[in-house]
BAKE-678791 format. One record per residue (C-alpha): x, y, z; residue in three letters; residue number from 0. Coordinates in Angstrom, 3 decimals. Layout:
BEGIN
X / Y / Z / res / n
X / Y / Z / ala / NUM
...
//
This chain:
BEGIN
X / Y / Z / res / n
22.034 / -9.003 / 22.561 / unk / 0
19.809 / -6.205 / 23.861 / unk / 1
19.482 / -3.156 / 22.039 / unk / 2
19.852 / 0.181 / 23.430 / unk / 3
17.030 / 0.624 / 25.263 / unk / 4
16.486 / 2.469 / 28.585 / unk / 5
15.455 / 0.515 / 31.653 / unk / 6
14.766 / 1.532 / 35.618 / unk / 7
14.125 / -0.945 / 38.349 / unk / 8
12.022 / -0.486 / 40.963 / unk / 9
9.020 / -1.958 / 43.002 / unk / 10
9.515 / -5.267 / 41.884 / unk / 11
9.258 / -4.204 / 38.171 / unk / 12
11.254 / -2.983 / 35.548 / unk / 13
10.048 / -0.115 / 33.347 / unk / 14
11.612 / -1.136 / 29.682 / unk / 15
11.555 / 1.735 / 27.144 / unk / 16
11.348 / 0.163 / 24.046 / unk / 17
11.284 / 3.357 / 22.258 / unk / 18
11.367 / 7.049 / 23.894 / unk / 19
7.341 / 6.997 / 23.307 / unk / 20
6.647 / 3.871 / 24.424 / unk / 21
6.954 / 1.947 / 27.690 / unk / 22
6.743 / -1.739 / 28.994 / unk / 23
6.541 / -3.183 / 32.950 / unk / 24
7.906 / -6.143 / 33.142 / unk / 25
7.184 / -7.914 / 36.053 / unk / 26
10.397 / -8.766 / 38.496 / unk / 27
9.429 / -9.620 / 41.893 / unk / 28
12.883 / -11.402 / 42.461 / unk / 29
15.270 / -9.445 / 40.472 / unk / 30
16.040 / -12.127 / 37.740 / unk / 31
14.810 / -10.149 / 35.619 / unk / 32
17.053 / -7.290 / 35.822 / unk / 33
19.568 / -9.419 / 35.802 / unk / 34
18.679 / -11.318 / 32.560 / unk / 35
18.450 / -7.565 / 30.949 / unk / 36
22.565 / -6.371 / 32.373 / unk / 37
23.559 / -10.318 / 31.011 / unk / 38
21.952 / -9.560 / 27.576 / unk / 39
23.437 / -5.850 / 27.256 / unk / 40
26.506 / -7.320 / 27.640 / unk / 41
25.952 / -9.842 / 23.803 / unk / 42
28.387 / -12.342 / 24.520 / unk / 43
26.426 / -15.419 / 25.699 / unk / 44
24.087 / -17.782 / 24.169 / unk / 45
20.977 / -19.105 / 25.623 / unk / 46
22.646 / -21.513 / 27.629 / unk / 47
25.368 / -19.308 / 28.912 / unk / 48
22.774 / -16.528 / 29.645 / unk / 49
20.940 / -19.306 / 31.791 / unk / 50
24.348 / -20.309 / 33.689 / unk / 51
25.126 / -17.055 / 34.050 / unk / 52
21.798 / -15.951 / 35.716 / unk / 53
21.587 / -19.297 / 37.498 / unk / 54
25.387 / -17.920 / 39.275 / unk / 55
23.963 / -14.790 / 40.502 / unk / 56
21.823 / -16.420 / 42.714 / unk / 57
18.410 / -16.828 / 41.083 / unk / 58
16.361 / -20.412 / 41.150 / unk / 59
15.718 / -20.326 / 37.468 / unk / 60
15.853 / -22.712 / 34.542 / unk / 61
17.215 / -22.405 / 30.908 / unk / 62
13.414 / -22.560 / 29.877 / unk / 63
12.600 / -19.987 / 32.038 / unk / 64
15.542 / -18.256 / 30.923 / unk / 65
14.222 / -18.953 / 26.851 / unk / 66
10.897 / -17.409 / 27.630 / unk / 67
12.185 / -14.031 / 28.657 / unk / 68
14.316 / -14.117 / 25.506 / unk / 69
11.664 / -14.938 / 23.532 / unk / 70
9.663 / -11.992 / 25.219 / unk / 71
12.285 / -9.738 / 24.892 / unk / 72
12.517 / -10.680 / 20.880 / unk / 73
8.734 / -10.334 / 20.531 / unk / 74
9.005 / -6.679 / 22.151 / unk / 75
11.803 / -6.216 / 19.602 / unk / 76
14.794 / -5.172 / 21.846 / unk / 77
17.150 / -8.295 / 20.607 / unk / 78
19.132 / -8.327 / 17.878 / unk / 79
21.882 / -10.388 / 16.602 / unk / 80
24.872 / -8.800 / 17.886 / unk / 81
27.267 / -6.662 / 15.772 / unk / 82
30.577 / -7.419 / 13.901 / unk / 83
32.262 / -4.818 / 13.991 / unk / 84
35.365 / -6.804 / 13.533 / unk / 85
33.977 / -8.355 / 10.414 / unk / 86
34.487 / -4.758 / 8.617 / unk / 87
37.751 / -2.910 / 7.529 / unk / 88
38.360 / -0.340 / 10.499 / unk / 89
38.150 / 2.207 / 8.337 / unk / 90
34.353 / 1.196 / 6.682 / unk / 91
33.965 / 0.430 / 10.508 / unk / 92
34.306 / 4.615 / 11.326 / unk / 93
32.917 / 6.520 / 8.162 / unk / 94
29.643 / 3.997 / 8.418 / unk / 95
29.222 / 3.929 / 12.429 / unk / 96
25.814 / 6.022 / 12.374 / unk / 97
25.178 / 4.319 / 9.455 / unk / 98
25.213 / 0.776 / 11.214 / unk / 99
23.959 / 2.459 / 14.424 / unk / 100
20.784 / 2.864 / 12.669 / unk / 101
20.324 / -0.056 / 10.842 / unk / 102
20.721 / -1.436 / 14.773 / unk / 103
17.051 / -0.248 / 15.157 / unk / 104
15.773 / -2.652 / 12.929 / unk / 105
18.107 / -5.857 / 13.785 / unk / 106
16.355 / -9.046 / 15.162 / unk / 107
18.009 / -11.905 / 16.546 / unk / 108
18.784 / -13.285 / 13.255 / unk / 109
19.893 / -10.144 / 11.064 / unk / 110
22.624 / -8.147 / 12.392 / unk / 111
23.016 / -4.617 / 11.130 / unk / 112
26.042 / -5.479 / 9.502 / unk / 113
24.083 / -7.640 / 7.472 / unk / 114
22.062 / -4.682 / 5.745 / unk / 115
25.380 / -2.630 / 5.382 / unk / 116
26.541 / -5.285 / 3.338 / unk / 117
23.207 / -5.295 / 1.089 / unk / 118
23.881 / -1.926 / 1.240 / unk / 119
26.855 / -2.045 / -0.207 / unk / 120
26.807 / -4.577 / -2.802 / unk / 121
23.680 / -2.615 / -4.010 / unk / 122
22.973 / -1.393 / -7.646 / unk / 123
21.186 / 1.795 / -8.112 / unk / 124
19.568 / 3.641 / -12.073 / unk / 125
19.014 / 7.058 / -10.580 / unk / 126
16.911 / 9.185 / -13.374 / unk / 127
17.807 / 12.800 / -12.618 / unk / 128
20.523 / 14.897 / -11.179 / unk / 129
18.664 / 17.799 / -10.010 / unk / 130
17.398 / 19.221 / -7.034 / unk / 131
15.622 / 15.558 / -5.830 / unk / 132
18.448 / 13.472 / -7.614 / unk / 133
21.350 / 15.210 / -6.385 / unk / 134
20.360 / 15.210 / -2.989 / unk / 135
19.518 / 11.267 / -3.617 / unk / 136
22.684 / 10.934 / -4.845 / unk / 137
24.117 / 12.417 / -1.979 / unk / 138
22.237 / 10.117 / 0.684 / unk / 139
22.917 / 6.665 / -1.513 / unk / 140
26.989 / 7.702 / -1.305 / unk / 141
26.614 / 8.175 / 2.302 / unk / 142
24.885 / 4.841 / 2.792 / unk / 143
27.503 / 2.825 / 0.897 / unk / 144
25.735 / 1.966 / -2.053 / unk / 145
28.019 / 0.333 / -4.265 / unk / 146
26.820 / 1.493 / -7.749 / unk / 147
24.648 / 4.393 / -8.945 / unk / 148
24.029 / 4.509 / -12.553 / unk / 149
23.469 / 8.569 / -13.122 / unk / 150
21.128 / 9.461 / -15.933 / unk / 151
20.467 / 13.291 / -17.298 / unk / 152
20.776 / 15.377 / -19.926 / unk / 153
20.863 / 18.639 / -17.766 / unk / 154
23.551 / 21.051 / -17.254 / unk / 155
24.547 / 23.236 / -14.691 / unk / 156
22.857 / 26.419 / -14.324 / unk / 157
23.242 / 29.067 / -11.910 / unk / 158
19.733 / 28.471 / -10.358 / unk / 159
20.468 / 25.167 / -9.372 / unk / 160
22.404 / 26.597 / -6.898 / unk / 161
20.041 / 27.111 / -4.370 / unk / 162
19.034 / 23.586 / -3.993 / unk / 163
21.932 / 21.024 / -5.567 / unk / 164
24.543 / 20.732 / -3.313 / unk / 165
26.783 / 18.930 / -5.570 / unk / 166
27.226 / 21.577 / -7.739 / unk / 167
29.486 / 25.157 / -7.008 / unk / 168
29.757 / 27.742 / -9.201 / unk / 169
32.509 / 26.752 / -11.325 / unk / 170
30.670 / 23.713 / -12.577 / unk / 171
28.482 / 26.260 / -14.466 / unk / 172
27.634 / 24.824 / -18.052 / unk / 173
29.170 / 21.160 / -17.025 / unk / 174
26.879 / 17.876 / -17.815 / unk / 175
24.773 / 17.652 / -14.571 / unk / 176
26.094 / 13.768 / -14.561 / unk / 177
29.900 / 14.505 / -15.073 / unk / 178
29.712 / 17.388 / -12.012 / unk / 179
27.961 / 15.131 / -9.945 / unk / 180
30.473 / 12.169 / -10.428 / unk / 181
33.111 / 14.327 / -9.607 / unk / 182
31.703 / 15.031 / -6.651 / unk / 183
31.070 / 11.586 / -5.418 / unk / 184
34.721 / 10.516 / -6.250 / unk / 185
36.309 / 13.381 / -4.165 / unk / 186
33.762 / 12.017 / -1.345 / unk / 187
33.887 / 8.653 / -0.970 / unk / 188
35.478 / 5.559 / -2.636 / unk / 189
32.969 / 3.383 / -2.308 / unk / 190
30.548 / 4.192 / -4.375 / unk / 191
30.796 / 3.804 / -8.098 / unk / 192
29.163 / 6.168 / -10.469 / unk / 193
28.397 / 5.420 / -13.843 / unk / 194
27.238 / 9.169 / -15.514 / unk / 195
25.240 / 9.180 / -18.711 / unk / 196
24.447 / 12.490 / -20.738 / unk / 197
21.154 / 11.805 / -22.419 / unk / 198
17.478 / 12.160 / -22.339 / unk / 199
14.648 / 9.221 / -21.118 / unk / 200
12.924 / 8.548 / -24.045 / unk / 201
11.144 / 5.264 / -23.883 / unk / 202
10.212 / 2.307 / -21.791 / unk / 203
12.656 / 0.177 / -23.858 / unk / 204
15.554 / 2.161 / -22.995 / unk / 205
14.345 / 2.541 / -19.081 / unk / 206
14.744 / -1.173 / -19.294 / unk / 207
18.206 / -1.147 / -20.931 / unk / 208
19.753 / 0.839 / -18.471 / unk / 209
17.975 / -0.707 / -15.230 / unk / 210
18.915 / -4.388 / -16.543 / unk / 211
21.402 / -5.070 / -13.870 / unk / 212
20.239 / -2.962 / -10.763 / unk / 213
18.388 / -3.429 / -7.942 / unk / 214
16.057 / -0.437 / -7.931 / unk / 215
15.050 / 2.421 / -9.631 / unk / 216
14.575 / 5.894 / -8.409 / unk / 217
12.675 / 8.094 / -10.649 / unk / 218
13.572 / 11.853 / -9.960 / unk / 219
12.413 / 13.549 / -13.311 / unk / 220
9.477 / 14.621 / -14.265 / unk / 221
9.802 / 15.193 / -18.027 / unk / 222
7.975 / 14.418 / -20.315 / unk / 223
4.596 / 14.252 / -18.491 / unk / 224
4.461 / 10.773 / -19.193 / unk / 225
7.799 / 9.730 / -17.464 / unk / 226
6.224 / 8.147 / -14.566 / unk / 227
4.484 / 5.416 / -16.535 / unk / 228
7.106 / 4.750 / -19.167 / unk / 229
9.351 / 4.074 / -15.881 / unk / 230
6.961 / 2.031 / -14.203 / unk / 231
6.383 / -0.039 / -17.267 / unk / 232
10.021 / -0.742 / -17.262 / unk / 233
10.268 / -1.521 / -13.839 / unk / 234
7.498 / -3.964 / -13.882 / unk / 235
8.672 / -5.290 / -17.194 / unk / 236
12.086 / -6.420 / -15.383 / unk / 237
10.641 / -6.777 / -11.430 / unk / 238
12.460 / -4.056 / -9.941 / unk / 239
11.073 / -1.855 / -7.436 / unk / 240
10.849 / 2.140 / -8.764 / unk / 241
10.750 / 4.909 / -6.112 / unk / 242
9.382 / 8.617 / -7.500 / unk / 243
8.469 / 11.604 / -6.069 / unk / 244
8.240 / 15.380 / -6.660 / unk / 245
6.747 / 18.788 / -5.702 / unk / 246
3.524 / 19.602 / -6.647 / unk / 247
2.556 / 23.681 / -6.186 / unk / 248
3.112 / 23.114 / -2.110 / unk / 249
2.619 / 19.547 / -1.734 / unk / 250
5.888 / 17.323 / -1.036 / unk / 251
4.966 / 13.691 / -2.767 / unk / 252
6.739 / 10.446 / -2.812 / unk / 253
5.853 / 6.898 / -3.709 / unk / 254
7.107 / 2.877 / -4.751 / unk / 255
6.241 / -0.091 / -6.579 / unk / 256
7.001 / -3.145 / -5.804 / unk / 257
6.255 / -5.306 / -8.435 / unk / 258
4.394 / -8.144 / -8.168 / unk / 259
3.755 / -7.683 / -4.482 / unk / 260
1.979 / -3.620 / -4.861 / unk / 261
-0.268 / -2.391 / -7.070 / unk / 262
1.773 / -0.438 / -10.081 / unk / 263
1.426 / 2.998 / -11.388 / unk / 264
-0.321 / 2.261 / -13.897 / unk / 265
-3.472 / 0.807 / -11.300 / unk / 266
-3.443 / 4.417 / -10.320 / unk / 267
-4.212 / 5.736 / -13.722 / unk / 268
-6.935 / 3.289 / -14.729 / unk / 269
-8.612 / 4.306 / -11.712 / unk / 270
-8.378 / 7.786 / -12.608 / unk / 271
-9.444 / 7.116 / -15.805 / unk / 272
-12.510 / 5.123 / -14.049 / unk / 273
-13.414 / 8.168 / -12.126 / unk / 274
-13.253 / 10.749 / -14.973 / unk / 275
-15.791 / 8.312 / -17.006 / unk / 276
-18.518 / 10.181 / -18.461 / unk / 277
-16.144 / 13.751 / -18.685 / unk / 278
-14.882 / 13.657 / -21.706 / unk / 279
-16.961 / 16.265 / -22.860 / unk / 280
-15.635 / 19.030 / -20.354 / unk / 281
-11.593 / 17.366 / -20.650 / unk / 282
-11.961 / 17.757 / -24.019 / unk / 283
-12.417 / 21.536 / -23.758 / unk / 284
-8.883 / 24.269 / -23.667 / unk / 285
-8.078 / 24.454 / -19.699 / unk / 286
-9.544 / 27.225 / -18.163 / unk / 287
-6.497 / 27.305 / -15.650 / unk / 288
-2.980 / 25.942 / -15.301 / unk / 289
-1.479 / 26.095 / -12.537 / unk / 290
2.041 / 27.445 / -12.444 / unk / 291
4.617 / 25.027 / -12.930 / unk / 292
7.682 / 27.391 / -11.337 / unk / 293
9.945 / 25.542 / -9.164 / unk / 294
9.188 / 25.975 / -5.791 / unk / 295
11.626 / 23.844 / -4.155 / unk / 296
13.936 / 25.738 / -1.749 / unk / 297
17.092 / 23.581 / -0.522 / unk / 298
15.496 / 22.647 / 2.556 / unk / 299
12.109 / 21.404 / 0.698 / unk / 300
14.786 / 19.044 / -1.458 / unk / 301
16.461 / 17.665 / 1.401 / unk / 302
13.275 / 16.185 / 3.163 / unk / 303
12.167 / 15.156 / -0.218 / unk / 304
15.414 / 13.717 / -1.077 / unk / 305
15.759 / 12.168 / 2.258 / unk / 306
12.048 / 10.634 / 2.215 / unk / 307
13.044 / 9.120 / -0.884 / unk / 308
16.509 / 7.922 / 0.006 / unk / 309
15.225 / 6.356 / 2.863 / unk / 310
12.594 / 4.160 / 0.812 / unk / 311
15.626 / 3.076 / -1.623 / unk / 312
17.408 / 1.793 / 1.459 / unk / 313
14.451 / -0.117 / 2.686 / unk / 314
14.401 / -1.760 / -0.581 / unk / 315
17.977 / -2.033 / -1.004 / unk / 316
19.087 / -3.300 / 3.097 / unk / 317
15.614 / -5.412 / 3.363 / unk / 318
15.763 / -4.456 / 7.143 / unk / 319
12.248 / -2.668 / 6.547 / unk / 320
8.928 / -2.719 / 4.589 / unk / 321
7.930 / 0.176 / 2.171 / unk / 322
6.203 / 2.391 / 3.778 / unk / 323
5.039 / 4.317 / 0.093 / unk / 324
4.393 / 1.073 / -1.958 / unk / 325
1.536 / 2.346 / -3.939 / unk / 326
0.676 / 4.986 / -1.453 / unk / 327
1.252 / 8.733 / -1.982 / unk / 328
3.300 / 9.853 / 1.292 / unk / 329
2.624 / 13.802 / 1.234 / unk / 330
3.855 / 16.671 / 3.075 / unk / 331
1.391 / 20.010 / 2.960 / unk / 332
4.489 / 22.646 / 2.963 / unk / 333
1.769 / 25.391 / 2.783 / unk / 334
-0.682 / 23.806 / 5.068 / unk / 335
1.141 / 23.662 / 8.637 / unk / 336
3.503 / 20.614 / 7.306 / unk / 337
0.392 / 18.446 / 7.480 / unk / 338
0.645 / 14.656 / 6.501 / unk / 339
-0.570 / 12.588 / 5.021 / unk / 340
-1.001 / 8.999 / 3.022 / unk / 341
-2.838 / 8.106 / 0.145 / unk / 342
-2.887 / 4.643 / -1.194 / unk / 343
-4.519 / 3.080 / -4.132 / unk / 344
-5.456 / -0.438 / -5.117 / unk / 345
-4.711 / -3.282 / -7.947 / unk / 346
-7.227 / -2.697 / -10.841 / unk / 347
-8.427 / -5.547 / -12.356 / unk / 348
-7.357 / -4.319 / -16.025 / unk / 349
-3.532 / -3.655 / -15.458 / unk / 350
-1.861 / -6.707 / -17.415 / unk / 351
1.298 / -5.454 / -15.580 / unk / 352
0.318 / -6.313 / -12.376 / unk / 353
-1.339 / -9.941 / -14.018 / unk / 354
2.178 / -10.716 / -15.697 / unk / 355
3.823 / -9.689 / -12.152 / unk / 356
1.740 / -12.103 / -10.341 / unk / 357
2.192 / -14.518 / -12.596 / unk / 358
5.727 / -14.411 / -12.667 / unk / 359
5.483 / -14.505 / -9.011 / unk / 360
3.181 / -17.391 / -8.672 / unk / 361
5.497 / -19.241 / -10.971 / unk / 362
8.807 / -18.677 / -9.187 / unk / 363
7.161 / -19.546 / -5.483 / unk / 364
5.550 / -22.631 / -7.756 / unk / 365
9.126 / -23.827 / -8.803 / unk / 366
10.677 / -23.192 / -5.059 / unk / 367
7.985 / -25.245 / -3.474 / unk / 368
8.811 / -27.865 / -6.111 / unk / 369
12.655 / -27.573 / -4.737 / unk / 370
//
């Protein structure tokens, strides 16, 4: 089935817009090929129909011919595996149509986008934080479908919060951040299952505990300043990819690991540590400065941080997608004209992590070749 994609034919070509920047000619000097395009709009024929089909409208063509403009087509990436919709309850069918309507972008002729709505929603989720990030997280993951979000702080409500967490009204002022939030999900949606737990991170171990039986794990705490590595230690310890990210003075930041596959957190900091050789003197001294550490995020900054991050859980989660942060800062200059920006960093050769990851990796692809 084509995708929806604009076309115009003229001059014995057709001008293909395979996205609103970007524009193809394909060459039609007879008109088969606008014809192959209105048959393939239509998704109800397979390769051999298609060819009958064009073959009845008057054109001298063959079902190879036929197979290499649908191979073409695929390469471009306007085919996909058509839709369906009939496959889903009618009413999953209406409260996720945008949802599926965008996972459409990213179909090929062998994934449908009902097949990443149903990763989607069979999906497992440990979500560390229900703040200004992890509530608007939470938010996007119930939209999606996600079946399960385990919800982990020891926050409560405060009347600040109000600016920025939009799960949270004024008279859940003094509740558990996780109980408020829960609520809030079940008077949304039914399909998502949240699992709310009142207590601090403290400890790789426990990281693991919790994350045991889901699929990824988004990081949206920052406390203590250590959190980041005693998460990714977990996460590598158990192969699940982590997604983090925060606000820095007035940068935006997210990032992933994918274990096994990207370098790990921990690469980062050796490398650091690398580049600060020969310092300690001057480190070891009081800091001269510090910069403020007084929230700066505004509702709308959480919302395209929350949304950048969401959006990297769902590539991990629906698999219709690479990472597009796997060890690579993605960064947003609030203060500096919304500049972008991307910063990646490589595997050291010390992190044991990463070596156990690849192992484990090597091992498993060892034992399917052997299958």
């Amino acid at each position: 089935m084509l995708k929806s994609v604009s076309a115009v034919a003229a001059d014995s070509r057709v001008l293909l817009y395979v996205r609103p920047y970007e524009r193809v000619t394909l060459a039609d000097p007879d008109g088969s090929t606008t014809a192959l395009l209105s048959l393939l709009a239509e998704g109800s024929r397979t390769l051999d129909e298609l060819a009958t089909a064009v073959q009845e409208r008057g054109f001298a063509v063959t079902r190879d011919d036929v197979a290499e403009g649908v191979a073409g087509l695929a390469e471009l990436g306007v085919l996909q595996e058509p839709t369906d919709w009939a496959s889903l309850p009618v009413d999953e069918q209406q409260r996720h149509e945008s949802n599926l309507r965008y996972y459409e972008l990213f179909a090929t002729p062998t994934m449908s986008a009902v097949d990443v709505h149903r990763r989607i929603r069979g999906a497992r989720v440990l979500l560390l934080g229900a703040g200004g990030a992890g509530s608007g997280i939470l938010q996007a993951l119930v939209g999606a479908g996600v079946g399960f979000v385990r919800l982990v702080d020891v926050d409560v409500v405060e009347t600040k919060n109000l600016a920025r967490q939009f799960c949270y009204g004024s008279r859940e002022i003094g509740r558990s951040k996780v109980a408020a939030a829960a609520d809030w999900v079940g008077g949304y949606s039914t399909g998502t299952l949240v699992e709310p737990l009142h207590e601090r991170i403290e400890g790789a171990d426990r990281v693991a505990e919790l994350a045991a039986d889901v699929d990824v794990v988004v990081c949206a705490i920052d406390t203590p300043s250590d959190v980041q590595l005693t998460v990714n230690q977990a996460c590598m310890r158990l192969r699940i990819p982590l997604v983090t990210g925060g606000l820095q003075q007035s940068t935006l930041y997210y990032w992933s690991v994918q274990p096994g596959v990207s370098p790990c957190r921990q690469c980062l900091e050796l490398h650091r540590r690398d580049e600060l050789a020969g310092s300690e003197a001057v480190l070891a001294q009081p800091p001269l400065l510090l910069a403020s550490t007084v929230n700066r995020a505004t509702g709308a900054v959480v919302q395209l941080l929350a949304g950048q991050m969401a959006l990297e859980v769902m590539r991990y989660l629906g698999r219709h997608d690479e990472p597009v942060a796997a060890a690579t800062y993605q960064w947003v200059a609030l203060a500096d004209g919304m500049s972008t920006g991307r910063d990646p960093w490589t595997r050291h050769a010390e992190c044991g992590l990463c070596a156990a990851a690849l192992d484990a990796r090597a091992g498993r692809e060892l034992v399917g070749a052997a299958g």
